[in-house]
Backbone as a chain_set.jsonl record, in Angstrom:
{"seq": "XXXXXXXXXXXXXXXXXXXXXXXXXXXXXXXXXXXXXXXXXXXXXXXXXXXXXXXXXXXXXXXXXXXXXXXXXXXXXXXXXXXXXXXXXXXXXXXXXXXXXXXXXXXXXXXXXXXXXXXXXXXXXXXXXXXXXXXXXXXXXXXXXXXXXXXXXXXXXXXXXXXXXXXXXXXXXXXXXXXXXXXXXXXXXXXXXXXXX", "coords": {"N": [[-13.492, 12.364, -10.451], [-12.603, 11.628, -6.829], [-15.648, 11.169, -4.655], [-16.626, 13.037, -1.927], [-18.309, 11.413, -0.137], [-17.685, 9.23, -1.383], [-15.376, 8.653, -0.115], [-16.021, 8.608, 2.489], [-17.831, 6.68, 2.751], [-16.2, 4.6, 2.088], [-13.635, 4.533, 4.082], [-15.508, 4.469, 6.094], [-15.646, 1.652, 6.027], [-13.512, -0.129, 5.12], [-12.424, 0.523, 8.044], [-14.54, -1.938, 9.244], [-13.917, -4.023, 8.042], [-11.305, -4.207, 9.153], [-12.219, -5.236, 11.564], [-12.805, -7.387, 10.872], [-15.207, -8.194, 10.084], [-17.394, -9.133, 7.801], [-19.623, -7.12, 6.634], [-18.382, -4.951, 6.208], [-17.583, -4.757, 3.128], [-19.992, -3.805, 1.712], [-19.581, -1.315, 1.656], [-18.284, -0.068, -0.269], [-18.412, 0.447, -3.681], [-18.651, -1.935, -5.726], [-19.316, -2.244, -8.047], [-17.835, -2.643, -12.266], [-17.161, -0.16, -12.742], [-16.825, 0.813, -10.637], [-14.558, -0.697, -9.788], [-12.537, 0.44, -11.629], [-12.393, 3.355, -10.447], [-11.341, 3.032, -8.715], [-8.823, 2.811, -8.65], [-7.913, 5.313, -8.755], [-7.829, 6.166, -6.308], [-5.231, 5.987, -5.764], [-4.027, 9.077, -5.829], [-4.646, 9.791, -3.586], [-3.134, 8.494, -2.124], [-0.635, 9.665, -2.949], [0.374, 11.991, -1.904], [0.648, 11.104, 0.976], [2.507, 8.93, 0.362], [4.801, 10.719, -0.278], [5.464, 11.838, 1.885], [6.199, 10.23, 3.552], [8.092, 8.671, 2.279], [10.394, 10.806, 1.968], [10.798, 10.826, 4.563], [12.599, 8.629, 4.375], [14.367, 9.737, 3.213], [15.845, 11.115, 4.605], [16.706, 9.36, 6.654], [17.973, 8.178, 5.433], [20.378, 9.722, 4.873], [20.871, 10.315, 7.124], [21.897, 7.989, 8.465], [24.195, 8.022, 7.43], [24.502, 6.784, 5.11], [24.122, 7.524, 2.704], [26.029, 10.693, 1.8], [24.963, 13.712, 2.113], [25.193, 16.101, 0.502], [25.63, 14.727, -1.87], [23.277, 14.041, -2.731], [20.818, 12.053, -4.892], [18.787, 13.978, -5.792], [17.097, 14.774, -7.317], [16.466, 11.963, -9.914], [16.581, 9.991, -7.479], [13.856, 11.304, -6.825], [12.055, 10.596, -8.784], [12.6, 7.806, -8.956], [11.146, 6.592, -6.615], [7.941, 7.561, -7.09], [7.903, 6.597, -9.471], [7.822, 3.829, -8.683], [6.213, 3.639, -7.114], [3.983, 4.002, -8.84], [4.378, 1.879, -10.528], [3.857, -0.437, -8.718], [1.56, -0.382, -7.566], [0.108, -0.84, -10.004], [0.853, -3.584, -10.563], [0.014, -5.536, -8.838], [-2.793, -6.212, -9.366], [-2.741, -6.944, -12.227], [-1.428, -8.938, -12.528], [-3.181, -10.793, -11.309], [-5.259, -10.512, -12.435], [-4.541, -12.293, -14.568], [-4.172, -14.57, -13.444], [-6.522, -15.495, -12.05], [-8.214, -16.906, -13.3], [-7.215, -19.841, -13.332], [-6.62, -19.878, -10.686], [-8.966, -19.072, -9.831], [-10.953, -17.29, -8.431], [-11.731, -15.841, -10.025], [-14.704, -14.468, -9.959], [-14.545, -13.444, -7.413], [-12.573, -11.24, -7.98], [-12.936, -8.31, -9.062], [-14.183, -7.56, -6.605], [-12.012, -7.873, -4.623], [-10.385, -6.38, -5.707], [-11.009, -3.451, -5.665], [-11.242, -3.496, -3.149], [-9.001, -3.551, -2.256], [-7.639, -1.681, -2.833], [-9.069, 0.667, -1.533], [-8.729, 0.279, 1.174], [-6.046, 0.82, 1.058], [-5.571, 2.854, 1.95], [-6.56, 3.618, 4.985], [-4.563, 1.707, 5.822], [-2.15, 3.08, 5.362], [-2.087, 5.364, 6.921], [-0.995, 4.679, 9.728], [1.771, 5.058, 9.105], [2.284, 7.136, 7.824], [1.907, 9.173, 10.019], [4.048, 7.719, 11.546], [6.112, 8.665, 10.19], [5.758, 11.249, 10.048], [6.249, 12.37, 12.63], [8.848, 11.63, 12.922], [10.111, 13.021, 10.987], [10.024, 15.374, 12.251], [11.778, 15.435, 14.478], [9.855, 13.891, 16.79], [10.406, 11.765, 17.265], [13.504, 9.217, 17.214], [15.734, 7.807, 14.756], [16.121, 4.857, 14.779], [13.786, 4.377, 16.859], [11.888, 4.71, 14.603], [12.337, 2.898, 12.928], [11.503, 0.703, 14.229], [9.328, 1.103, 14.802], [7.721, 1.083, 12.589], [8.288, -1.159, 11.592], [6.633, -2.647, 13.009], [4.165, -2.183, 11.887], [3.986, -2.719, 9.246], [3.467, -5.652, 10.544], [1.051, -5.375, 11.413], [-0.684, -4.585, 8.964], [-0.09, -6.315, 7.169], [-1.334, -8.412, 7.989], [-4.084, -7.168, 8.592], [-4.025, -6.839, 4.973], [-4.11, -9.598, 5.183], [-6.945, -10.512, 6.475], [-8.321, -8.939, 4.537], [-8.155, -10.426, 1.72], [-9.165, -12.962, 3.035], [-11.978, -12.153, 3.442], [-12.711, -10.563, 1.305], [-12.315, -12.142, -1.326], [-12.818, -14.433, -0.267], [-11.773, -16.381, 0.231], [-9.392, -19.355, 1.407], [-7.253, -20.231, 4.002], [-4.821, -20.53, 3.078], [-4.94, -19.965, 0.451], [-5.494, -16.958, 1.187], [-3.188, -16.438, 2.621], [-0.991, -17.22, 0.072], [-1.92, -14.931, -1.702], [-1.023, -12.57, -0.144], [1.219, -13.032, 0.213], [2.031, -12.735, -2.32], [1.66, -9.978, -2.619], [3.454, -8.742, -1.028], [6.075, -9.426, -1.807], [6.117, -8.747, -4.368], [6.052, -6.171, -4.103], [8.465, -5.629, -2.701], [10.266, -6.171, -4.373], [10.042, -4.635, -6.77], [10.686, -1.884, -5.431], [13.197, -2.579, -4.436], [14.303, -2.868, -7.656], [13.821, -0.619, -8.193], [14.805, 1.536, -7.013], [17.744, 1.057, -7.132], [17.957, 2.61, -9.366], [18.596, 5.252, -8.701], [20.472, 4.749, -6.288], [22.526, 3.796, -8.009]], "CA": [[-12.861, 12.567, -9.149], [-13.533, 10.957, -5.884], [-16.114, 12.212, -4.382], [-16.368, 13.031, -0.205], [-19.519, 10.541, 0.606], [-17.448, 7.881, -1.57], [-14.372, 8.276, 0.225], [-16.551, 8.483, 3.97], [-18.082, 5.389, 3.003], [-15.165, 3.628, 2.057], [-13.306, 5.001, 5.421], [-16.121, 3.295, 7.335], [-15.703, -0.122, 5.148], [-11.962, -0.531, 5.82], [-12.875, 0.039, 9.757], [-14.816, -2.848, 9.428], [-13.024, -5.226, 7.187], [-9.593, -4.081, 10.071], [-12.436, -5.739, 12.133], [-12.752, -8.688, 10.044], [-16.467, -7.931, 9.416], [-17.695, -8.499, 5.626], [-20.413, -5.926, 6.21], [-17.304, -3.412, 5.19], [-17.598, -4.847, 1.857], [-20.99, -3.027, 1.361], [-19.529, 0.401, 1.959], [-17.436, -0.077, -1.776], [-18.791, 0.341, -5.362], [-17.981, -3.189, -6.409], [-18.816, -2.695, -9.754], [-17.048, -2.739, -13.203], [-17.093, 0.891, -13.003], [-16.339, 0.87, -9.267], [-13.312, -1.132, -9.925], [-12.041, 1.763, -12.576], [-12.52, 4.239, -10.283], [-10.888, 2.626, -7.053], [-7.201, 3.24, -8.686], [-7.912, 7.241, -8.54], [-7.144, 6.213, -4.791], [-3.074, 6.193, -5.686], [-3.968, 10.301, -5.656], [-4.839, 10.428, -2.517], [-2.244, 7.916, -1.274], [0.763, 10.237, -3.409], [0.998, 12.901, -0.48], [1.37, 10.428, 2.116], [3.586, 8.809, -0.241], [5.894, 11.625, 0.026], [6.015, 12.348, 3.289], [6.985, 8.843, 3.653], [9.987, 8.745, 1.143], [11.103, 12.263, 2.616], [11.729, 10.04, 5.941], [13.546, 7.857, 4.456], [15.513, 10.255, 2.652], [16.354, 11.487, 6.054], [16.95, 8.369, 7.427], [19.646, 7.46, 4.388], [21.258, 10.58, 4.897], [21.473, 10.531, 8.733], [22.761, 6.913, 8.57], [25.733, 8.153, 6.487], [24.435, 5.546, 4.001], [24.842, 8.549, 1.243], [26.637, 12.128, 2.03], [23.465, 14.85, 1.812], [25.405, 16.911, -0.443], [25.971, 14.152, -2.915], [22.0, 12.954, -2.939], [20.819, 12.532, -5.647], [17.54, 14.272, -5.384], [15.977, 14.255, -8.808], [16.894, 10.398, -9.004], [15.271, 9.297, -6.073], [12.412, 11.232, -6.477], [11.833, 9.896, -10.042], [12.477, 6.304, -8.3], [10.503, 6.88, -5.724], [7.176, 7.716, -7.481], [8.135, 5.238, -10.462], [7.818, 2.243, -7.897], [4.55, 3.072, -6.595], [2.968, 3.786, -10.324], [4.439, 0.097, -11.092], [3.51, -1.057, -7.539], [-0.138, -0.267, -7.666], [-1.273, -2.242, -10.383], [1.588, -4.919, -10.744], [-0.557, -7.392, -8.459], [-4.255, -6.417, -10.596], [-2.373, -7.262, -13.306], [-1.037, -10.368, -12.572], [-3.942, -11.523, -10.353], [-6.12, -10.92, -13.36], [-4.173, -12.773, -15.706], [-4.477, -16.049, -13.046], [-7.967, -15.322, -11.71], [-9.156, -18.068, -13.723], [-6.617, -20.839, -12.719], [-6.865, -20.334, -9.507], [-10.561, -19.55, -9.038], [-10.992, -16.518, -7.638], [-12.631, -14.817, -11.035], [-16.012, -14.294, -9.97], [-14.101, -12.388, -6.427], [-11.555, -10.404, -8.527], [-13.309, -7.062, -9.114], [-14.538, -6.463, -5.638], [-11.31, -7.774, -4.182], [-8.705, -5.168, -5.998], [-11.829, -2.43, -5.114], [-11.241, -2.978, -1.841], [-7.418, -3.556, -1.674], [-7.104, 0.116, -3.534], [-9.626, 1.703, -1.158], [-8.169, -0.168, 2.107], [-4.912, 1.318, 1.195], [-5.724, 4.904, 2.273], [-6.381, 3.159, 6.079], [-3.185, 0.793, 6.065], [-1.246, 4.177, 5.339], [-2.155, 5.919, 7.99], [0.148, 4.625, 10.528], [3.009, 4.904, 8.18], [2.707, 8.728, 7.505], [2.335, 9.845, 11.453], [5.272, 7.517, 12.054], [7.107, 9.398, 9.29], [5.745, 12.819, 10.252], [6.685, 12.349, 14.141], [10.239, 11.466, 12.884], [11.113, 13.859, 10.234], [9.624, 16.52, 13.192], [12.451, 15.204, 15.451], [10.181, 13.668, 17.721], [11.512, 10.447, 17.455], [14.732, 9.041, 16.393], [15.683, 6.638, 13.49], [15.849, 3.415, 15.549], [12.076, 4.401, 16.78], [11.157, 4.679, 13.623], [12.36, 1.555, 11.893], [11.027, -0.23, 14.997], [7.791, 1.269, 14.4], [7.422, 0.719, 11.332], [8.373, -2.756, 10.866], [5.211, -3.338, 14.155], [2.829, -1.76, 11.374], [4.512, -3.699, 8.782], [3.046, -6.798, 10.587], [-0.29, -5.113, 11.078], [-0.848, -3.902, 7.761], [0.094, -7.815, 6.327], [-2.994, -8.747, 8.711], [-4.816, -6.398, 7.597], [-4.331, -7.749, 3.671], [-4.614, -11.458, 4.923], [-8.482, -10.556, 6.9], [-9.086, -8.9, 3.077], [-8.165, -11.231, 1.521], [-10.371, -13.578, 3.42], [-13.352, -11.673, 2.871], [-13.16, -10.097, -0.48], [-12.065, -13.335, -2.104], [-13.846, -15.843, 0.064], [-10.46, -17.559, 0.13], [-8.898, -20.377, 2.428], [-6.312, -19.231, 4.686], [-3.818, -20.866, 2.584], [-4.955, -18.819, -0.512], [-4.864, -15.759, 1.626], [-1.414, -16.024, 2.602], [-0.557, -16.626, -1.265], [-2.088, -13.641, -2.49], [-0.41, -11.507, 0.468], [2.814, -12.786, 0.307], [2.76, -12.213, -3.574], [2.115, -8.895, -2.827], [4.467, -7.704, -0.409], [6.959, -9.863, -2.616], [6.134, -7.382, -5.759], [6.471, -4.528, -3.701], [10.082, -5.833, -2.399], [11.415, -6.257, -5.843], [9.695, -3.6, -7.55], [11.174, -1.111, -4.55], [14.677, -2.869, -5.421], [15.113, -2.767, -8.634], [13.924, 1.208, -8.621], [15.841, 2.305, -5.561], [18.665, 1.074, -8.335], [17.82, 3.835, -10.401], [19.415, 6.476, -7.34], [21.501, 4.073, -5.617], [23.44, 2.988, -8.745]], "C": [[-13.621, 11.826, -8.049], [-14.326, 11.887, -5.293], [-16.222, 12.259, -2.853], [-17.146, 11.636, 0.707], [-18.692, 9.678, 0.034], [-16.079, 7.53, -0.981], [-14.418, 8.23, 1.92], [-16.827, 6.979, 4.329], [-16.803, 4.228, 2.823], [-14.064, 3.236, 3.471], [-13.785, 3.963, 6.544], [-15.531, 2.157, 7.016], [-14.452, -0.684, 5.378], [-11.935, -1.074, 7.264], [-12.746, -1.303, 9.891], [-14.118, -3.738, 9.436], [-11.532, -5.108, 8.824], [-10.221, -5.339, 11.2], [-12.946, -6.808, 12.049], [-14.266, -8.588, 10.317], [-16.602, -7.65, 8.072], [-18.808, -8.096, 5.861], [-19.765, -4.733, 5.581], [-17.632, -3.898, 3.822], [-19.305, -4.074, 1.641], [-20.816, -1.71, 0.882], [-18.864, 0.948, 0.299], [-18.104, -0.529, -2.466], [-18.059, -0.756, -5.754], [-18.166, -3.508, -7.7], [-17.877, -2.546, -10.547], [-16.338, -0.851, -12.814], [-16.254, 1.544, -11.248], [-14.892, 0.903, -9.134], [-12.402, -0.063, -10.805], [-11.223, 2.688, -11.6], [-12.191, 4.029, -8.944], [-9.196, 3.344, -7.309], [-7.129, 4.51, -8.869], [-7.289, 7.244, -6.939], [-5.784, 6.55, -4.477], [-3.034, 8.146, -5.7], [-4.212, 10.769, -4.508], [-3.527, 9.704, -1.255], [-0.412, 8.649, -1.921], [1.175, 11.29, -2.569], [1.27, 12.272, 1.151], [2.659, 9.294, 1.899], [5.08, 9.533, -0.081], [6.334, 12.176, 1.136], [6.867, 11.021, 3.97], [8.653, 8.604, 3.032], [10.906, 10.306, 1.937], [11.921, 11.774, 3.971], [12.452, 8.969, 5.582], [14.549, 8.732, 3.675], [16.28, 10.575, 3.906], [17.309, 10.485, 6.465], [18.726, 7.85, 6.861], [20.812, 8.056, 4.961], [22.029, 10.796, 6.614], [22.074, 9.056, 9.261], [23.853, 6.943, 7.744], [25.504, 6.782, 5.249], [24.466, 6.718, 2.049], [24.769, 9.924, 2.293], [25.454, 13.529, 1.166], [24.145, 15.236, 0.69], [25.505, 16.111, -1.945], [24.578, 13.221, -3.158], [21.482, 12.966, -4.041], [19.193, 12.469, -5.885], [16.425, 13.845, -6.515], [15.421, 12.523, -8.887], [15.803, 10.014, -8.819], [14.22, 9.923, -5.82], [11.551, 10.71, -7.501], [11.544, 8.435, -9.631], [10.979, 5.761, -7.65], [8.782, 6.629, -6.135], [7.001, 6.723, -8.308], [7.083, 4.187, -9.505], [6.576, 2.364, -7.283], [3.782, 3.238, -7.262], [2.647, 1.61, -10.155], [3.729, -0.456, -9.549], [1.765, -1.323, -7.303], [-0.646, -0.717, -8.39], [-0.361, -3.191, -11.451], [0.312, -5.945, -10.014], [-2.045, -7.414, -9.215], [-3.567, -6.818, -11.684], [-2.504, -8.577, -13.271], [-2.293, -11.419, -11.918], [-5.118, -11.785, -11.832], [-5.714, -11.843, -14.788], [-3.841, -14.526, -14.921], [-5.043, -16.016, -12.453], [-8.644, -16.647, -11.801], [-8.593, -18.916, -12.984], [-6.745, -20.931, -11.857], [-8.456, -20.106, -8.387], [-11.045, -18.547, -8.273], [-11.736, -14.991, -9.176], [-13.522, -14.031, -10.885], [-15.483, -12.897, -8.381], [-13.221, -11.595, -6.962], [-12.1, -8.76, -8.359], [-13.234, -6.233, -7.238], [-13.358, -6.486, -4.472], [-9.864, -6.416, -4.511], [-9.501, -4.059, -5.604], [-11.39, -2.274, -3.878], [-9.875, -3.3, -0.763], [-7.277, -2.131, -2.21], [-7.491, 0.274, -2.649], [-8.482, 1.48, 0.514], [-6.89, 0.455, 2.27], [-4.64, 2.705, 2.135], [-5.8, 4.339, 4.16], [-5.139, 2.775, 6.411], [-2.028, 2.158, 5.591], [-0.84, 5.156, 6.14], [-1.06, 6.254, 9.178], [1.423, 4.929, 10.509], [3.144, 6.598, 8.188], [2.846, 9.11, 9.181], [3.501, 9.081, 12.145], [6.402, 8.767, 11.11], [6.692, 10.851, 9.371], [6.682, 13.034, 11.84], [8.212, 12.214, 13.685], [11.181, 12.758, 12.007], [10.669, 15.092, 11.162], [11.05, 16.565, 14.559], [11.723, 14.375, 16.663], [10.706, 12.406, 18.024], [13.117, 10.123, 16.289], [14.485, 7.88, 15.484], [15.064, 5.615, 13.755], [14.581, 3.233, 16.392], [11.608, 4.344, 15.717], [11.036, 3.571, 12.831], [11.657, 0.858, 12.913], [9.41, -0.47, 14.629], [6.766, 0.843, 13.502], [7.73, -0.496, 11.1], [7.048, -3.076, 11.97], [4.154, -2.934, 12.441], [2.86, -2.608, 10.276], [3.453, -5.151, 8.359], [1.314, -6.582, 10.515], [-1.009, -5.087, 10.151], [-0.859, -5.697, 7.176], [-0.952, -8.277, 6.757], [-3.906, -8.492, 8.463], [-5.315, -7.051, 6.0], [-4.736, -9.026, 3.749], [-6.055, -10.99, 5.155], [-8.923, -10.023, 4.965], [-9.271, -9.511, 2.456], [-8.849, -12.743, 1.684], [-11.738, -13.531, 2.807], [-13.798, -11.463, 1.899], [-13.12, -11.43, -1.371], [-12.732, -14.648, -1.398], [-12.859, -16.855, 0.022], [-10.24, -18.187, 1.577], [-7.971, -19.598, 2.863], [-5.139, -19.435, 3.639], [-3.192, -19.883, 0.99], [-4.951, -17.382, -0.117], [-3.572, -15.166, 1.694], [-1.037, -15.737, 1.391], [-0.698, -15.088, -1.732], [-1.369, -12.039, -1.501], [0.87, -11.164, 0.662], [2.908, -12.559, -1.42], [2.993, -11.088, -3.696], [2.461, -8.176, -2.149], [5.576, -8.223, -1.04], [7.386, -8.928, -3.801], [6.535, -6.25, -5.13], [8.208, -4.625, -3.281], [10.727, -5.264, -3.768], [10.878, -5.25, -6.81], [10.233, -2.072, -6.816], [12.674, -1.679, -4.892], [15.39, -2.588, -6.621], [14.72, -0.951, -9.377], [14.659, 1.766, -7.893], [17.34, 1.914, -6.312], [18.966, 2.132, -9.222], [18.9, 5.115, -9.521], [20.64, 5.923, -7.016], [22.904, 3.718, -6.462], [25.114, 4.106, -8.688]], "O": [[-14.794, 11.459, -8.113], [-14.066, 13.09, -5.255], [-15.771, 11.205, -2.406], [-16.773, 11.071, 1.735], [-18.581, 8.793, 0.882], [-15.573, 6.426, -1.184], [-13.445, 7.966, 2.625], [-16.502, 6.276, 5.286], [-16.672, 3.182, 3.459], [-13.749, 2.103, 3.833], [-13.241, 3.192, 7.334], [-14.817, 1.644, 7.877], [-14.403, -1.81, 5.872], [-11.674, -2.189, 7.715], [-11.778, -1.942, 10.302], [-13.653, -4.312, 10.421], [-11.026, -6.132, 9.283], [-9.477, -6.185, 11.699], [-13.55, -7.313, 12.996], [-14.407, -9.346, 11.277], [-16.272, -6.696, 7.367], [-19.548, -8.792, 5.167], [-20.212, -3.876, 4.818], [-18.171, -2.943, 3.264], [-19.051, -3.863, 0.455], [-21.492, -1.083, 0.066], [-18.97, 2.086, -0.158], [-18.565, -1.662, -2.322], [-16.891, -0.616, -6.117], [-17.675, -4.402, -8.39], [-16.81, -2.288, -9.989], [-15.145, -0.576, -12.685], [-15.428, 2.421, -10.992], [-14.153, 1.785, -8.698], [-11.306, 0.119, -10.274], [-10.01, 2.893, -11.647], [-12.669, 4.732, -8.053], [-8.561, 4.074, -6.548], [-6.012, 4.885, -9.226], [-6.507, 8.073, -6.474], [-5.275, 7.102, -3.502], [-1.895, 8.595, -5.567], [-4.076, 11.964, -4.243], [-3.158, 10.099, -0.149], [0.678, 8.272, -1.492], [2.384, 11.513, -2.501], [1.848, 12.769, 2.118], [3.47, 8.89, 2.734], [6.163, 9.004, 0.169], [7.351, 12.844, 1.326], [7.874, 10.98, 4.678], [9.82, 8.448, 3.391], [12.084, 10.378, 2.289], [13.047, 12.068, 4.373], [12.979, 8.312, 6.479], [15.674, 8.246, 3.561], [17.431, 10.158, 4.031], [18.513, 10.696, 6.607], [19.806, 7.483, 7.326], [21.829, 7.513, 5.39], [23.108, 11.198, 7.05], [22.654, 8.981, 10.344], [24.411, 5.91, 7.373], [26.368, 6.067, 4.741], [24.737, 6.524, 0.864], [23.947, 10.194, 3.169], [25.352, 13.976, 0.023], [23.716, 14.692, -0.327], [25.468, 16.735, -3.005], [24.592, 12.073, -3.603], [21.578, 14.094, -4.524], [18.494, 11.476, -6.084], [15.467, 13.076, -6.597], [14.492, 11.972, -8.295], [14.724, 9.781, -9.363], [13.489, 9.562, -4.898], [10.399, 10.38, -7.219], [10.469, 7.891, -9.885], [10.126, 4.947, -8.005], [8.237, 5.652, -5.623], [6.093, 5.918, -8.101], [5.894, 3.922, -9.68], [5.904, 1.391, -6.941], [2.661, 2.871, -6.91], [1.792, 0.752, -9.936], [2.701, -1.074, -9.826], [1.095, -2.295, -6.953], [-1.766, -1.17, -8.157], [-0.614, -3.481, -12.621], [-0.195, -6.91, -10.587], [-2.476, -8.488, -9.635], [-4.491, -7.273, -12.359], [-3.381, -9.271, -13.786], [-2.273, -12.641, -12.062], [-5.634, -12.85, -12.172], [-6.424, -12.01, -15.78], [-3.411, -15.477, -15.574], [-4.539, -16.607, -11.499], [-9.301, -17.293, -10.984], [-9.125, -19.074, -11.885], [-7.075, -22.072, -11.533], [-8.879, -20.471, -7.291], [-11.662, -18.936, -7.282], [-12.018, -13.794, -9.13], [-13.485, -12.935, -11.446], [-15.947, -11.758, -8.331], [-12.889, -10.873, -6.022], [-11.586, -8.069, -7.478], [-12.723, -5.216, -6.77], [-13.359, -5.653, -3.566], [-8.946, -5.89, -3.88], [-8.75, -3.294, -4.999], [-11.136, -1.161, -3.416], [-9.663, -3.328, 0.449], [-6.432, -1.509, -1.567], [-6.515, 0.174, -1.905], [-7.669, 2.328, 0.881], [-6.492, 0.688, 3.412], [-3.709, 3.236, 2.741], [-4.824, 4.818, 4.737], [-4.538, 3.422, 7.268], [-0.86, 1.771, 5.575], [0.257, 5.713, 6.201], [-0.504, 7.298, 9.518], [2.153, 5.07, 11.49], [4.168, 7.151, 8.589], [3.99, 9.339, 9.573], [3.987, 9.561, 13.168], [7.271, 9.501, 11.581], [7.348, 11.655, 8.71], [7.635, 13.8, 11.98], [8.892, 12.973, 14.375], [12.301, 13.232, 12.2], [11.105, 16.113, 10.631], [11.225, 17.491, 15.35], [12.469, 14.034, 17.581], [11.392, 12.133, 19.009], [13.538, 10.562, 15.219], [13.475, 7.182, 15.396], [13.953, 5.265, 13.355], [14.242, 2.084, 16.674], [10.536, 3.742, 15.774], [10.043, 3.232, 12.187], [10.89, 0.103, 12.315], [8.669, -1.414, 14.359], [5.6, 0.454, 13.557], [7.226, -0.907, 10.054], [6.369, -4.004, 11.53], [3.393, -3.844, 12.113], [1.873, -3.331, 10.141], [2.968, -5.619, 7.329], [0.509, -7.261, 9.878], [-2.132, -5.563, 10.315], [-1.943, -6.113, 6.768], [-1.73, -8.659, 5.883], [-4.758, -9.297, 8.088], [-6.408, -7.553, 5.74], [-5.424, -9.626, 2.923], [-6.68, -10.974, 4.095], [-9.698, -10.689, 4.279], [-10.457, -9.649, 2.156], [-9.038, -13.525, 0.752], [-12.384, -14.295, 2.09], [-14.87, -11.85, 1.434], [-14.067, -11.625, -2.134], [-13.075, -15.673, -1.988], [-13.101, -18.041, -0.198], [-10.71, -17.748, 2.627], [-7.731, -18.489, 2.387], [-4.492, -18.426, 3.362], [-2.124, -19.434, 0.573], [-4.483, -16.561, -0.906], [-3.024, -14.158, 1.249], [-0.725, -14.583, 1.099], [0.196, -14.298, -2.034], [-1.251, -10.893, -1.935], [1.501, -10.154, 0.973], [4.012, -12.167, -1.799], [3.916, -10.647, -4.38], [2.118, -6.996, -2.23], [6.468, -7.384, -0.92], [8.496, -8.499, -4.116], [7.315, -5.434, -5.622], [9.019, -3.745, -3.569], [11.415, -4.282, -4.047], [11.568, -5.152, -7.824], [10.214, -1.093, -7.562], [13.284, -1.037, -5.747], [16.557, -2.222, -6.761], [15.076, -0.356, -10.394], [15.266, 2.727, -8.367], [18.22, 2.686, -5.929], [20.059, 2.435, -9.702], [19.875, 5.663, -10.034], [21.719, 6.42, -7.34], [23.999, 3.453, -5.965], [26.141, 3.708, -9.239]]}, "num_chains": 1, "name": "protein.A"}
């Protein structure tokens, strides 16, 4: 389990890194064992997970885009969860299976360390938009607004990591950020299929 000091220090280390300082990379266990024990993080990011999906269930249902009574709850919460199993370690996968080619081997470990831990920060914004909304105090069209601003933040966010953890060019930053808001598109597509169909 994680433990409180490793999820304080990590807390700080994000900070940083938001402030494009690679002293954050200190604050994360970059070893083998580190790296293991970074994807326990998707347990702490599955209740802000759900408060998240809950506002968009809302959102579906109050845009008449499906009739409440006919939702189909199970479904989409099966979906739902699915897509952020596969979502979470679609891009370690793939990143480690062209590491070599493109050179970024020797930065691999402490970069997916500190895209897991980073996550728990870059989520943040996302759940108190989606608590404030499913509370009433804002409406839909605040909320999508909102959320697409954090959106851009959050992509900023991954490029400065990306920077740092990988020691990459800007050019290889972008790659590795647009592959993985790309995976998350189409891996959110073709599960939101599963409900929607």
């Amino acid at each position: 389990m994680i433990s409180t000091n490793e999820l304080r220090a990590a807390w700080e280390g994000s900070w940083l890194l938001l402030r494009s300082d690679p002293q954050g990379m200190s604050y994360f266990d970059l070893s083998l064992q580190g790296f293991w024990r970074s994807f326990q993080v998707i347990f702490l990011l599955a209740p802000v997970f759900l408060v998240s999906a809950m506002a968009e269930k809302k959102l579906l249902i109050s845009e008449n885009v499906i009739v409440a009574e006919l939702f189909p709850a199970d479904t989409y919460w099966f979906a739902q969860f699915m897509s952020l199993g596969i979502d979470w370690v679609t891009l370690p996968l793939i990143l480690a299976l062209i590491a070599g080619p493109i050179g970024i081997s020797r930065q691999y470990v402490p970069f997916i360390v500190v895209r897991n831990w980073t996550s728990i920060l870059a989520s943040m914004p996302y759940l108190m938009i989606a608590l404030l909304y499913l509370t009433g105090i804002i409406p839909s069209g605040i909320m999508v607004l909102l959320s697409f601003t954090c959106l851009i933040v959050v992509l900023w966010y991954r490029f400065l990591i990306a920077r740092i953890a990988l020691q990459a060019s800007v050019s290889m930053a972008i790659g590795i950020v647009f592959l993985d808001i790309l995976l998350s598109l189409v891996i959110g597509e073709l599960t939101g299929r599963l409900w929607a169909a």
